[in-house]
Biopython code that builds the backbone (N, CA, C, O; Angstrom):
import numpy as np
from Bio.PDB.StructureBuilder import StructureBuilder

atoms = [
    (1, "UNK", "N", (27.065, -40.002, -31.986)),
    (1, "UNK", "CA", (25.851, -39.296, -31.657)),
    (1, "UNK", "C", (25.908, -37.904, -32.274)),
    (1, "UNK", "O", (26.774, -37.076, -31.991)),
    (2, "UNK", "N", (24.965, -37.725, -33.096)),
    (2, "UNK", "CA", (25.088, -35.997, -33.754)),
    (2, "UNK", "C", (23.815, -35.542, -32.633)),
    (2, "UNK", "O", (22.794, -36.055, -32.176)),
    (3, "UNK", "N", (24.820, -33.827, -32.474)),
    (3, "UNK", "CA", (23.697, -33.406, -31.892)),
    (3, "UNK", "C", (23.974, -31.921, -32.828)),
    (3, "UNK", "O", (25.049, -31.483, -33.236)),
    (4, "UNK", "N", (22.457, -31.296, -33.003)),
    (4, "UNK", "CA", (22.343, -30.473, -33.649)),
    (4, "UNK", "C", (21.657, -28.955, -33.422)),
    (4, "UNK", "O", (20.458, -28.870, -33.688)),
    (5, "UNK", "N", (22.180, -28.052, -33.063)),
    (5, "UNK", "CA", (20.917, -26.850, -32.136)),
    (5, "UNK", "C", (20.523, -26.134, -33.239)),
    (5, "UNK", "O", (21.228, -25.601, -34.095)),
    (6, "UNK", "N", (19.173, -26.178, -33.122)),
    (6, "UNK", "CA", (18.306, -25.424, -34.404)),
    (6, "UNK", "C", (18.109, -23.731, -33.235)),
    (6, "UNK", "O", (17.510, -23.571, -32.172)),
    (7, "UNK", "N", (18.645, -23.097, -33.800)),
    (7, "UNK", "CA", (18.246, -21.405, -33.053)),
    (7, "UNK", "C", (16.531, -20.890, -32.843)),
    (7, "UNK", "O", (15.871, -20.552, -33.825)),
    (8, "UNK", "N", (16.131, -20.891, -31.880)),
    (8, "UNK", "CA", (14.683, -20.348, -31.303)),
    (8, "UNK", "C", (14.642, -19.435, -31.195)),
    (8, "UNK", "O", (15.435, -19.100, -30.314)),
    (9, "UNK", "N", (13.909, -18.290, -31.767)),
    (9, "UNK", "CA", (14.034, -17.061, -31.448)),
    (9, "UNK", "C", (13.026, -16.865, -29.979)),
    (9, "UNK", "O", (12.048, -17.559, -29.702)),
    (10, "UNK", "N", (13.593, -15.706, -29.152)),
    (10, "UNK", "CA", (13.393, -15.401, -27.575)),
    (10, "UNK", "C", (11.724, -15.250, -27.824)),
    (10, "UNK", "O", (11.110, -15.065, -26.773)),
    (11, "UNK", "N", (10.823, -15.303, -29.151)),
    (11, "UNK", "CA", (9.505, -15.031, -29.296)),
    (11, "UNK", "C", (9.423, -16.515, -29.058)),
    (11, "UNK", "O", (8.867, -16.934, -28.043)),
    (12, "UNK", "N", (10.032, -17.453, -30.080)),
    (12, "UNK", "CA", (9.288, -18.934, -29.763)),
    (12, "UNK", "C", (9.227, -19.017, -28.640)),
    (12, "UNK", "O", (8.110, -19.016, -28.123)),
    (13, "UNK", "N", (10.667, -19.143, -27.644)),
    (13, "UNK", "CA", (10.471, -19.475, -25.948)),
    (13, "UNK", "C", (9.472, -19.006, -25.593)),
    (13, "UNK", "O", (8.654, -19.578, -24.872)),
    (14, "UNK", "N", (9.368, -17.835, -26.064)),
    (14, "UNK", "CA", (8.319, -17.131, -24.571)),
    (14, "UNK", "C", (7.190, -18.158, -24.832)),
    (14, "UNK", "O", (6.870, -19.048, -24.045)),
    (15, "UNK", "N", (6.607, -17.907, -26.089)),
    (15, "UNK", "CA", (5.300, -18.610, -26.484)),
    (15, "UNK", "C", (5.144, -20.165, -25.382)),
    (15, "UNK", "O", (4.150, -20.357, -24.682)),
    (16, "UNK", "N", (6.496, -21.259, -25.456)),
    (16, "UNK", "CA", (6.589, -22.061, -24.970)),
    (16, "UNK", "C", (6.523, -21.792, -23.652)),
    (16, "UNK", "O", (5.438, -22.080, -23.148)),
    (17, "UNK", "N", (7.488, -21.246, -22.795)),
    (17, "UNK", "CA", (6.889, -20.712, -21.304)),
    (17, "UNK", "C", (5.700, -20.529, -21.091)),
    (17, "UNK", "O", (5.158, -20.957, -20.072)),
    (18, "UNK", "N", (5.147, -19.936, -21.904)),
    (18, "UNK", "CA", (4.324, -18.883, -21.012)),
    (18, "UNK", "C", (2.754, -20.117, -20.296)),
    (18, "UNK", "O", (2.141, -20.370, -19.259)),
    (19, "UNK", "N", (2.847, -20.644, -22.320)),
    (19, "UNK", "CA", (2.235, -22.083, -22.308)),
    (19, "UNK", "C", (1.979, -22.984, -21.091)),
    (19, "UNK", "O", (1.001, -23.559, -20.614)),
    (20, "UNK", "N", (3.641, -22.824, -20.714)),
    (20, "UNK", "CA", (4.154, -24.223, -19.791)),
    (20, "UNK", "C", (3.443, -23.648, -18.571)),
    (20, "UNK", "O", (2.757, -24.461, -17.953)),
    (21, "UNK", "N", (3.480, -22.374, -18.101)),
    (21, "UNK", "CA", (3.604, -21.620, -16.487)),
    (21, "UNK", "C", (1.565, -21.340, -16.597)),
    (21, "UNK", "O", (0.780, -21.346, -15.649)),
    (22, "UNK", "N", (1.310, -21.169, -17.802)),
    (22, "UNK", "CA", (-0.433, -21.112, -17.795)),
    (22, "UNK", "C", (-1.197, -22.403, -17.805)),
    (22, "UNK", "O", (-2.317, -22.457, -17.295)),
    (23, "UNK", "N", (-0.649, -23.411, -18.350)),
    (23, "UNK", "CA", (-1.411, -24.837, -18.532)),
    (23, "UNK", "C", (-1.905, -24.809, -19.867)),
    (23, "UNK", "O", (-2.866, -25.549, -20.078)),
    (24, "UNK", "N", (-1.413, -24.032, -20.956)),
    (24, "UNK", "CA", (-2.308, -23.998, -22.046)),
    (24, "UNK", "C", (-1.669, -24.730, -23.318)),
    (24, "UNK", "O", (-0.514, -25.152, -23.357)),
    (25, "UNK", "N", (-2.140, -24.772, -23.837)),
    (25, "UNK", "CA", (-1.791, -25.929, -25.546)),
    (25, "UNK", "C", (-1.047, -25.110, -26.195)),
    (25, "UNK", "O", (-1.114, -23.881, -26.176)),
    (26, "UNK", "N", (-0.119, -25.965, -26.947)),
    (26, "UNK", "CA", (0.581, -25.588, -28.471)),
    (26, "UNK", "C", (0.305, -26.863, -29.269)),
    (26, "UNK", "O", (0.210, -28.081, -29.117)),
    (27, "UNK", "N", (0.209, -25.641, -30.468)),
    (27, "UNK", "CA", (0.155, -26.820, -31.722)),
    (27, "UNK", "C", (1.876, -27.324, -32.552)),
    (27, "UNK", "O", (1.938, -26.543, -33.502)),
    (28, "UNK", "N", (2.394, -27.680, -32.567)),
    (28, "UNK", "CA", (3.448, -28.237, -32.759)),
    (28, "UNK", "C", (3.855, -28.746, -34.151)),
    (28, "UNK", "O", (3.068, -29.675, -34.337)),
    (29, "UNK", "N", (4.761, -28.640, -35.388)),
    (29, "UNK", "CA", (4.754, -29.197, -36.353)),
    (29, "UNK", "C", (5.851, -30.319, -36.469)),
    (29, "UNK", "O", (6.880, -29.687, -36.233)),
    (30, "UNK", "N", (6.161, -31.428, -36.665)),
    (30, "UNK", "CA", (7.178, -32.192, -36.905)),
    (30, "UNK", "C", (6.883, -33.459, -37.603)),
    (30, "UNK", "O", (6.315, -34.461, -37.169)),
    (31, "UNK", "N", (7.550, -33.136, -39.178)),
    (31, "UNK", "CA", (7.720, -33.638, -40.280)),
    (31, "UNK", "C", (5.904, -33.635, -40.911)),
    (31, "UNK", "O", (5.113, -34.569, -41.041)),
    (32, "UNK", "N", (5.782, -32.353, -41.150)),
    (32, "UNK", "CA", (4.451, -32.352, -41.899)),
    (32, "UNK", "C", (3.048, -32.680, -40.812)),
    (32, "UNK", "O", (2.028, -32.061, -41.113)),
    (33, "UNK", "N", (2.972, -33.531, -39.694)),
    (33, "UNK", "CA", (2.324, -34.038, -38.701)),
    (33, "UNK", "C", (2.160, -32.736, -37.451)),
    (33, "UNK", "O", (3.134, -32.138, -36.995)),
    (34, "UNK", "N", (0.962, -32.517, -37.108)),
    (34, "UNK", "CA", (0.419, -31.320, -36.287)),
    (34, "UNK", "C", (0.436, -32.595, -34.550)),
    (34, "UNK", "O", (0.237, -33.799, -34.383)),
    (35, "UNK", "N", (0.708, -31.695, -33.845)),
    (35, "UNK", "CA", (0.917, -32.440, -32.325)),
    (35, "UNK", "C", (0.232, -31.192, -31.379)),
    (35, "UNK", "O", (0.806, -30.138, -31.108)),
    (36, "UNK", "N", (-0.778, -31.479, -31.060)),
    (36, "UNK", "CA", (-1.191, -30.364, -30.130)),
    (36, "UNK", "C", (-1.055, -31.522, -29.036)),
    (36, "UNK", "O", (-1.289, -32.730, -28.991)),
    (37, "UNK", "N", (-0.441, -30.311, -27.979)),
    (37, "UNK", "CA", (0.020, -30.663, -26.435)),
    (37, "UNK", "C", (0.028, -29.951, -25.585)),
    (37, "UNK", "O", (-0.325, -28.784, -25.756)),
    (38, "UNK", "N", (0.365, -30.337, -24.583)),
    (38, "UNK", "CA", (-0.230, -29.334, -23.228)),
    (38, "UNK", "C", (1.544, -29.553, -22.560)),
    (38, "UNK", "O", (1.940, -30.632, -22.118)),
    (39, "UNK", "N", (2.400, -28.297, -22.624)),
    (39, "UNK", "CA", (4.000, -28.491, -22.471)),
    (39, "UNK", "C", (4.275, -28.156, -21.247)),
    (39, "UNK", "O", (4.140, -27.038, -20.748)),
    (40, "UNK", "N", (4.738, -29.303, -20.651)),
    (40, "UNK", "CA", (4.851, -29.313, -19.112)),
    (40, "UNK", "C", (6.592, -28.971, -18.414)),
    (40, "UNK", "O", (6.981, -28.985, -17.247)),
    (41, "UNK", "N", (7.203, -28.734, -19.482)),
    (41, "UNK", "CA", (8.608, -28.430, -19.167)),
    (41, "UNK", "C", (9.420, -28.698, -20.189)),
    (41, "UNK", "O", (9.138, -29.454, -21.119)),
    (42, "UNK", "N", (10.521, -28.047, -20.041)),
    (42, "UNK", "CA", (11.440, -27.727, -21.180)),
    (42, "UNK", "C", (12.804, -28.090, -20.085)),
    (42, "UNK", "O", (13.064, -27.640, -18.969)),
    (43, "UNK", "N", (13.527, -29.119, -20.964)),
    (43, "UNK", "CA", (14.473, -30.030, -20.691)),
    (43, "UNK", "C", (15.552, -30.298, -21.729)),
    (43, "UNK", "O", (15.324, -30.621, -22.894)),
    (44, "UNK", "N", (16.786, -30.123, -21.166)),
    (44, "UNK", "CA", (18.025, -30.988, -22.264)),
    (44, "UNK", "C", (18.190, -32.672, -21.938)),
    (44, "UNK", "O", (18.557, -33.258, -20.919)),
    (45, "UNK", "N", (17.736, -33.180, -23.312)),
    (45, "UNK", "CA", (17.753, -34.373, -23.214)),
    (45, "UNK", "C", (19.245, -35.303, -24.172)),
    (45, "UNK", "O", (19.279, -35.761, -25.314)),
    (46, "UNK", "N", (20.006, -35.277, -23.377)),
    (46, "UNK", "CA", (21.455, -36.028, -24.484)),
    (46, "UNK", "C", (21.982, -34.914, -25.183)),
    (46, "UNK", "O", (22.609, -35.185, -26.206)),
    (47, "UNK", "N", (21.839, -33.376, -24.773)),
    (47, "UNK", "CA", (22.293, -32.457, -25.186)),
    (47, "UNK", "C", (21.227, -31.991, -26.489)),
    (47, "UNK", "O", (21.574, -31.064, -27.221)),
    (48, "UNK", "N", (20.474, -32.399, -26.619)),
    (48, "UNK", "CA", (19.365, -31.689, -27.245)),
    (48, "UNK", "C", (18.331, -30.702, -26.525)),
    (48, "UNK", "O", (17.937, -30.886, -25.373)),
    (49, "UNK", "N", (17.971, -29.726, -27.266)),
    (49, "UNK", "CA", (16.358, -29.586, -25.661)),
    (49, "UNK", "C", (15.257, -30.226, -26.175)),
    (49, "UNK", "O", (15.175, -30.509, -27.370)),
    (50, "UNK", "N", (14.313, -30.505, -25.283)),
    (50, "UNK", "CA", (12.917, -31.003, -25.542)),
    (50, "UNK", "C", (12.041, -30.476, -24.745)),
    (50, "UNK", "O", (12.280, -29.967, -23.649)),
    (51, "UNK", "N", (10.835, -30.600, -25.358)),
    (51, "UNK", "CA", (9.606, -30.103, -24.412)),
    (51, "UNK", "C", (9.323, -31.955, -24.182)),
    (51, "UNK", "O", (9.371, -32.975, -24.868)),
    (52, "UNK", "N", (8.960, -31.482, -22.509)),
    (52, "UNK", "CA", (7.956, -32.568, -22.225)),
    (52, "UNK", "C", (7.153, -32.376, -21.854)),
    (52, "UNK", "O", (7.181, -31.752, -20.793)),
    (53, "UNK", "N", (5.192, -32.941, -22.712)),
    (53, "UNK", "CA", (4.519, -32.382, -22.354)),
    (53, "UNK", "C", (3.450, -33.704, -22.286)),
    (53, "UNK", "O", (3.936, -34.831, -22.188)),
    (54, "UNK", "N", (2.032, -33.530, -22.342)),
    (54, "UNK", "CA", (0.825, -34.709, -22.663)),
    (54, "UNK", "C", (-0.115, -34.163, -23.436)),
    (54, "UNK", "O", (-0.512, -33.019, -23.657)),
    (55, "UNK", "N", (-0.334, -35.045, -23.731)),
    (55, "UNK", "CA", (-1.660, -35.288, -25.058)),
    (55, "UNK", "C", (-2.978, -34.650, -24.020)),
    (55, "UNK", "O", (-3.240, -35.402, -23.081)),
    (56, "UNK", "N", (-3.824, -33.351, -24.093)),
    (56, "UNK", "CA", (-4.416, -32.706, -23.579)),
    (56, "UNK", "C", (-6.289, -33.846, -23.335)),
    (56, "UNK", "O", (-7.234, -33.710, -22.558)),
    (57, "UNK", "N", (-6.027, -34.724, -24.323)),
    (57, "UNK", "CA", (-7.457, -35.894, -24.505)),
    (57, "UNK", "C", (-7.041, -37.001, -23.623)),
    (57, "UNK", "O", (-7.603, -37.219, -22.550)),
    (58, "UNK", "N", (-5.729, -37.930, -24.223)),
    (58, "UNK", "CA", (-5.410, -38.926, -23.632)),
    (58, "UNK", "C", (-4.687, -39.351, -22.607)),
    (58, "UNK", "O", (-4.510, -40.499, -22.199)),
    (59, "UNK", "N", (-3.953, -37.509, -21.909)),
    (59, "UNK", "CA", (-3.218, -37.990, -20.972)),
    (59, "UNK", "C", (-1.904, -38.496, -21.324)),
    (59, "UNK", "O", (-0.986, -38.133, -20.587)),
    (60, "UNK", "N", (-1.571, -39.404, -22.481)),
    (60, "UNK", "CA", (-0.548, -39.858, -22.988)),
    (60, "UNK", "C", (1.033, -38.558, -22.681)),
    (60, "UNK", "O", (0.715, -37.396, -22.936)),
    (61, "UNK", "N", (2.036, -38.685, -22.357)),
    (61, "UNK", "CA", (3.325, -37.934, -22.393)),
    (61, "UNK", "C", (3.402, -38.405, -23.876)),
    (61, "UNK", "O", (3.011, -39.354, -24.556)),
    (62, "UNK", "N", (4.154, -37.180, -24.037)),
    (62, "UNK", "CA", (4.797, -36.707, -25.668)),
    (62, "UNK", "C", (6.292, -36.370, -25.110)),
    (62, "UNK", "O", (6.327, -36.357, -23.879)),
    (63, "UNK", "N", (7.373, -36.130, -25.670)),
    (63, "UNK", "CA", (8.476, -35.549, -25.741)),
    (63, "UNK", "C", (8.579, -35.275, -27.062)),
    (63, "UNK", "O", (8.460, -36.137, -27.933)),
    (64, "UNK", "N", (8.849, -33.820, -27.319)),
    (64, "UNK", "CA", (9.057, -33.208, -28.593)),
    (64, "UNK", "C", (10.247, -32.484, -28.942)),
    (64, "UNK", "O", (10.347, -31.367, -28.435)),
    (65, "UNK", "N", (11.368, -32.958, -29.857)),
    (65, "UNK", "CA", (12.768, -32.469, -29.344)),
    (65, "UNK", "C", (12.449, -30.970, -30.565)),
    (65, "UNK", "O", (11.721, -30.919, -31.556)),
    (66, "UNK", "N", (13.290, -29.982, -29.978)),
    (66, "UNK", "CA", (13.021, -28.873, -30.406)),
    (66, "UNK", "C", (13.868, -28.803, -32.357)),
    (66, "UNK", "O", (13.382, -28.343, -33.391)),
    (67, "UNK", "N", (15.339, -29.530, -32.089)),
    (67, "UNK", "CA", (15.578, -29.340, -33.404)),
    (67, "UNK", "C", (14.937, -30.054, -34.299)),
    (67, "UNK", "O", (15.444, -30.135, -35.418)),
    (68, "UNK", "N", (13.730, -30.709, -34.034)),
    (68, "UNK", "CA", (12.978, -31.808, -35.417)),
    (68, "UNK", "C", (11.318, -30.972, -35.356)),
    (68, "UNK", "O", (10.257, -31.374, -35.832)),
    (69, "UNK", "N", (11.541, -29.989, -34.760)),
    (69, "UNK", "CA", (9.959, -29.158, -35.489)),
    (69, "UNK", "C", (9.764, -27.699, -36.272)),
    (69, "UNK", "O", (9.923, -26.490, -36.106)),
    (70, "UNK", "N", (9.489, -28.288, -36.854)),
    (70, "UNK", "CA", (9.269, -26.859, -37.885)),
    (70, "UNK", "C", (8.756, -25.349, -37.972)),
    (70, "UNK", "O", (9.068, -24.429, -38.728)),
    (71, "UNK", "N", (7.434, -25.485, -36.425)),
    (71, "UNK", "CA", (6.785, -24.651, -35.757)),
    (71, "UNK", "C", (6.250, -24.881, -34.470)),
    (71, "UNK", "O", (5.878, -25.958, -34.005)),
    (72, "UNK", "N", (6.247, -23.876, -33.991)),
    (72, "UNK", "CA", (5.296, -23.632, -32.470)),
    (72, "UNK", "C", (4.463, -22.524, -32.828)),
    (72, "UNK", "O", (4.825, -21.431, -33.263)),
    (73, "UNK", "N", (2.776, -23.122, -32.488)),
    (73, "UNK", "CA", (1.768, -21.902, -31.975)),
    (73, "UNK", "C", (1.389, -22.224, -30.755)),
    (73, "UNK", "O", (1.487, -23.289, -30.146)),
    (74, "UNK", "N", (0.904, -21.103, -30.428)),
    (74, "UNK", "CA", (-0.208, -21.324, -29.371)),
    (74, "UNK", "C", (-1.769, -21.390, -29.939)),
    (74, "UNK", "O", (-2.375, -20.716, -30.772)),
    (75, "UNK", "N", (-2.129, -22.500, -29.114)),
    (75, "UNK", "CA", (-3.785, -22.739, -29.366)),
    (75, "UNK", "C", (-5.100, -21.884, -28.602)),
    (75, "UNK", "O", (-5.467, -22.338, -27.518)),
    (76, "UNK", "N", (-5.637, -20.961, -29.011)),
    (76, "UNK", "CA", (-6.419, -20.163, -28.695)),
    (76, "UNK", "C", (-8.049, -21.149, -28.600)),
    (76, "UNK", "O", (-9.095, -20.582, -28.284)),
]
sb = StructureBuilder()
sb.init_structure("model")
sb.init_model(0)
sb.init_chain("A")
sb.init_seg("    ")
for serial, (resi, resn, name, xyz) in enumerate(atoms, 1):
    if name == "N":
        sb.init_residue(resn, " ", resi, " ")
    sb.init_atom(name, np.array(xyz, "f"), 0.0, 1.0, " ", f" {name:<3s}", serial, name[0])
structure = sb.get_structure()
């Protein structure tokens, strides 16, 4: 099992908190593909972290592991 920690700077977290504690969207990048989600908690999963969050239309859960995305915004 490789596990790999990509470094977040204390600006990404916040962005992700603040997200998580308001109810509000991020747009998300992983592998070229945009994921807007609504991030319901931040979790180590198998020694990785992940956001777990849902699809803000379908309701659907997402899990988005932090070392396979390229960016975090917030959606205004």
């Amino acid at each position: 099992m490789e596990t790999s920690l990509k470094q977040w700077t204390h600006k990404q977290y916040d962005l992700i908190e603040r997200a998580i504690t308001r109810g509000t969207r991020i747009s998300a990048y992983r592998r070229g593909t945009e994921f807007v989600v609504v991030p319901e908690r931040l979790k180590v999963i198998l020694g990785r972290e992940a956001i777990e969050s849902t699809h803000p239309t379908t309701g659907d859960k997402i899990v988005l592991f932090l070392d396979e995305l390229e960016a975090v915004e917030a959606v205004r």
